[in-house]
N, C-alpha and C positions, 0 to 999 in steps of 0.2 A: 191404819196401814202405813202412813207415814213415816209415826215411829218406829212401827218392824221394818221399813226398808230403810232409815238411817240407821239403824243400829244393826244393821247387816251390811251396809256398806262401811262399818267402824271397825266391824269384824268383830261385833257383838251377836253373836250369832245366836247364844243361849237366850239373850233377851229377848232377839227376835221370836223365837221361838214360844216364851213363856207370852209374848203381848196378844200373840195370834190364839195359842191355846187358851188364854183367859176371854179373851172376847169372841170365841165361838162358842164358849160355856155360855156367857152371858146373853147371845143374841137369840130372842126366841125363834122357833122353826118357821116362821111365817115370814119373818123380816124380810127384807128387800137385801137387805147388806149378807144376809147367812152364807148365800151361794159363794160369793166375793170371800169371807174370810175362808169358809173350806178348802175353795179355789190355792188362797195363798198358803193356810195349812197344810196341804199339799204339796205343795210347790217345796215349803220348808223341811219337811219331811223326803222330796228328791235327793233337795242339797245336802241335807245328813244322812244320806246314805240310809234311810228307813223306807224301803218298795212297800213293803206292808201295810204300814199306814198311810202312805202317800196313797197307793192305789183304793183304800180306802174310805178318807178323805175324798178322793176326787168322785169316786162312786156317789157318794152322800151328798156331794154339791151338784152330780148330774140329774140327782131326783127332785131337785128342788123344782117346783114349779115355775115356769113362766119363762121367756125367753132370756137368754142370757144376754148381755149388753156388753160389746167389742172388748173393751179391757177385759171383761171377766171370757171372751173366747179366747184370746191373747193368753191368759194366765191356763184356761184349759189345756190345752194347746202344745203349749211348753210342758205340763205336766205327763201329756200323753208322750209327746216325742223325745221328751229327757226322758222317761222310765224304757223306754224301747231302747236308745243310745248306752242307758249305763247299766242294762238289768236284762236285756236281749240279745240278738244278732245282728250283725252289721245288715242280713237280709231284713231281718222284722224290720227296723229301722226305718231302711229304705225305703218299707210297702206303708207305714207307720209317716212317715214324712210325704209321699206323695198322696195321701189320704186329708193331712193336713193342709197341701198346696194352698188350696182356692181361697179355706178360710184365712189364712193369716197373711197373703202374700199383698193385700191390699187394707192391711190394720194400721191403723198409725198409733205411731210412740211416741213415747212422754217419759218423762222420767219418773212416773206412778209405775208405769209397765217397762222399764228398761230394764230389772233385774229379770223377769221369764223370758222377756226378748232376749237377753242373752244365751238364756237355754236354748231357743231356736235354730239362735246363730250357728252355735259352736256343733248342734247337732246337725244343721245344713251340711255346716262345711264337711264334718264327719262322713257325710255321703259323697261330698265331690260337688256340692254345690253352693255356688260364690256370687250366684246372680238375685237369687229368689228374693231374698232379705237386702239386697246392696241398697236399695235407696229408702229405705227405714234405717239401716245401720249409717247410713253419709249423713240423716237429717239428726239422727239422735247425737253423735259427734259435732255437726254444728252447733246445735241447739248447747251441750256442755260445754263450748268453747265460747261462748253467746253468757254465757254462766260467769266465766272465767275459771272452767276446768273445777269446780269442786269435790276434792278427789272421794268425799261419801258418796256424792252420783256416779260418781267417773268409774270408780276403782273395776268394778265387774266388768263393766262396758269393754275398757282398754283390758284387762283380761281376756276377754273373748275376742277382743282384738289379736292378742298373740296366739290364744287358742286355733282362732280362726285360720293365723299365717302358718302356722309348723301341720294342722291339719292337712291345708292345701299345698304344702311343699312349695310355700311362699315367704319367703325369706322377710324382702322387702314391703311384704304384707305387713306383715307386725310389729318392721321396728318404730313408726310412730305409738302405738300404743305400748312399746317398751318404755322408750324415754318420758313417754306422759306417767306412766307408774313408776319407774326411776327419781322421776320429778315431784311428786307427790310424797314419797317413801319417807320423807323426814317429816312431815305432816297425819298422815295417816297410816297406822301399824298396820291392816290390810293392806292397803297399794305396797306397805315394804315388803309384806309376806308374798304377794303375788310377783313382785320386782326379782326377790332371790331365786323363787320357784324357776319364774321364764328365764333367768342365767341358766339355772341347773339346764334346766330341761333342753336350752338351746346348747348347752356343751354335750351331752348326752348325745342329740344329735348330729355333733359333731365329732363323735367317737369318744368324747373322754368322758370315761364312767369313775364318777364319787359315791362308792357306796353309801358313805355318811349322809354326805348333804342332799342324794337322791330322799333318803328316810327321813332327814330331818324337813326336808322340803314339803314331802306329800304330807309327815304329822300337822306342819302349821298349818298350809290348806285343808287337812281334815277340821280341822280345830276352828279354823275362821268357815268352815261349811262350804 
């Protein structure tokens, strides 16, 4: 799992995807770890825009036997509340995200679990909610800076960092996770793909519309997952 979430924070996203696919093949049905990779198979299958398999996956890791262990709710989680955000109604969502409250609002993060926490986030904010996740999101930003900011952990995070700010019609929200991916962007080709996106997207909402760089923005983000 490690190396599918470096190599998804490089904006190696096909890798990721083949490390998870190969080691679900190989893990027999009994394992302890199985739930856990379907879990992130899933999750992977969000971020590429595949509801099918994702919703699939996640089915196949809820029959696993025996209690599921925090990280592996944490990644549930995000799997249920991202597929309702990008593949529902803003209503499903909403009923989809107050369903999830109780379990995740008391989960702690790491940087094993920071890339589905970010699905959380970005789907909180989506609803108008800026409090539920704030002191998981304040400890996980410590914690990277504690780091010295390495922008394979970082890049998503401060992504949903801006995410989070333009959701909530917070300006001042996002601009430290802008200049952290601005800062990163010569280091890591994600944090540069995600740096040019939040430009576009912040002029966009500032009235000025670039047909081009609007389509070439969302390709790299399709492309990086």
């Amino acid at each position: 799992m490690i190396a599918a979430a470096v190599a998804v924070g490089t904006g190696e996203f096909t890798t990721a995807r083949q490390l998870v696919d190969t080691a679900v093949c190989a893990t027999p049905g009994g394992s302890w770890s199985r739930r856990r990779l379907l879990l992130w198979q899933a999750w992977l299958a969000l971020q590429g825009e595949r509801p099918a398999e994702a919703r699939s996956a996640l089915a196949t890791a809820e029959r696993v036997p025996g209690t599921p262990a925090p990280r592996d709710v944490l990644v549930l989680e995000s799997v249920r509340v991202g597929l309702a955000r990008r593949h529902d109604t803003l209503a499903t969502l909403e009923t989809v995200w107050r369903d999830s409250l109780e379990r995740v609002r008391h989960l702690e993060v790491d940087l094993y679990t920071a890339l589905p926490f970010t699905t959380l986030l970005t789907s909180a904010a989506r609803t108008g909610d800026a409090v539920t996740l704030a002191h998981q999101f304040d400890s996980l930003r410590h914690l990277l800076a504690d780091l010295g900011a390495p922008p394979a952990w970082g890049a998503h995070v401060w992504w949903a960092g801006v995410q989070q700010g333009i959701l909530l019609n917070e300006p001042a929200m996002l601009a430290p996770h802008a200049r952290a991916l601005a800062g990163a962007a010569s280091d890591n080709p994600l944090a540069a793909v995600m740096a040019r996106a939040g430009a576009v997207w912040t002029a966009v909402l500032g009235g000025k519309v670039d047909a081009d760089a609007v389509e070439g923005a969302a390709r790299a983000l399709a492309a990086a997952g």
